[in-house]
C-alpha positions as CSV (number, residue, x, y, z in Angstrom):
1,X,122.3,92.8,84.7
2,X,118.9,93.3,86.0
3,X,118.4,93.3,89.5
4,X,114.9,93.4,91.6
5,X,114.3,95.5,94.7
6,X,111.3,95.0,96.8
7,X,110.4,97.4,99.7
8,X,108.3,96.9,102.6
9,X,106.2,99.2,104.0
10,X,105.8,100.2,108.0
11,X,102.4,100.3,108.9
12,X,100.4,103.2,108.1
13,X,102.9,104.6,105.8
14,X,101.0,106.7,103.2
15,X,101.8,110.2,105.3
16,X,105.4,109.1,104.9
17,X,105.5,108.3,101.5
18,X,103.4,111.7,100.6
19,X,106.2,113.5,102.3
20,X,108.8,112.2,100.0
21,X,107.3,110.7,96.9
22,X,108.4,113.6,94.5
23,X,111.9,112.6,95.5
24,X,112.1,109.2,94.9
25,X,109.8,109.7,91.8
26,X,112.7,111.8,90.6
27,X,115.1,108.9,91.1
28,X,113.0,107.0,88.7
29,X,112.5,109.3,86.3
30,X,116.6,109.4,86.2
31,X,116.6,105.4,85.8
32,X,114.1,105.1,83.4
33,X,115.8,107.9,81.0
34,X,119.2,106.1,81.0
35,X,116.9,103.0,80.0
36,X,118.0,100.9,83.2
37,X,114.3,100.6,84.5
38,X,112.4,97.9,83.4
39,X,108.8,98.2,85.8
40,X,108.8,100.2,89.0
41,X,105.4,100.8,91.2
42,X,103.8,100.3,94.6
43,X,101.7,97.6,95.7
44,X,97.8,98.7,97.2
45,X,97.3,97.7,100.3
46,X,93.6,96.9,98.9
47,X,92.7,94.9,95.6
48,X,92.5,98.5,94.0
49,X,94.5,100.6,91.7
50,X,93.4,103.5,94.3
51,X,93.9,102.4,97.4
52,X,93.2,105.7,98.8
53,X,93.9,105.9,102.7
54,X,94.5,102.0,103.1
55,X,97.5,103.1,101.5
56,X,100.4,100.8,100.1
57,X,102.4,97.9,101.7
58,X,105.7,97.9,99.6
59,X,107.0,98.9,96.1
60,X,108.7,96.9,93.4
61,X,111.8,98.3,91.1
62,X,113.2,96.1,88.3
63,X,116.2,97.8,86.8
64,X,119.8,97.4,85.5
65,X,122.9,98.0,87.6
66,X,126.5,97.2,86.5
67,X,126.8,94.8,89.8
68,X,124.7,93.8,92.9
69,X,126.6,96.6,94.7
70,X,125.7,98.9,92.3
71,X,122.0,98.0,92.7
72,X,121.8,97.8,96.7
73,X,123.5,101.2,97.1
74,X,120.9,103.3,95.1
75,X,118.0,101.3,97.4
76,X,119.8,102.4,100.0
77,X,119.9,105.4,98.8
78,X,116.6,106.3,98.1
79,X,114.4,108.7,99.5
80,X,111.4,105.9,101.4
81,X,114.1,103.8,102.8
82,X,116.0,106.8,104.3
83,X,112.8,108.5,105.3
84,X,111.6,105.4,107.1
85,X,109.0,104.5,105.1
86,X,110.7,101.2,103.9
87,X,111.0,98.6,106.9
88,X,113.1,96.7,104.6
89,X,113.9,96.5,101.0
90,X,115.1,93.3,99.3
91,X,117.7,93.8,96.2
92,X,118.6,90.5,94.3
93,X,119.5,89.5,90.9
94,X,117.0,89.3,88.6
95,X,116.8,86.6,85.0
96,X,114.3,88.0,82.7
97,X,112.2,85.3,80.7
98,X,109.2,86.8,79.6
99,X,108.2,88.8,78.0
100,X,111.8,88.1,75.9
101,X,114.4,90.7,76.5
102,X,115.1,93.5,73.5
């Protein structure tokens, strides 16, 4: 099942998430080569692609986990919410409708 997982960021968070970005990165990278991620990214803190140093306020992950469980463990696990960067992170089933499901 698909699941969505929303982080939000503390204030001023881009030094934090410079620090450990390679790492969750990596974690992604796993995910997306066992096909379980669907869309993963960060959203600007500006209406901007670059947001340079007004930085980010959260991040977005849409991927497949055998169970809810499953899915809030690896946001738990990863690197911005350990780190600090993450304030709190959201993890709840998600139904895709559009576009349809391979």
């Amino acid at each position: 099942m698909l699941y969505s997982i929303v982080g939000y960021d503390v204030p001023n968070s881009l030094p934090l998430r410079a620090k450990v970005r390679g790492e969750h990165i990596s974690r992604l990278k796993v995910l997306a080569s066992n096909g379980h991620l669907v869309i993963a990214g960060p959203n600007p803190a500006i209406d901007s692609l670059e947001p340079g140093d007004e930085g980010f306020t959260g991040s977005i992950i849409i991927a497949r986990f055998k169970s809810l469980e499953e899915a809030k463990a690896w946001a738990a696990d990863d690197p911005y919410f350990k780190t600090g960067v993450y304030h709190r992170v959201e993890v709840k089933p998600f139904k895709q409708v559009l576009p349809a499901a391979n």
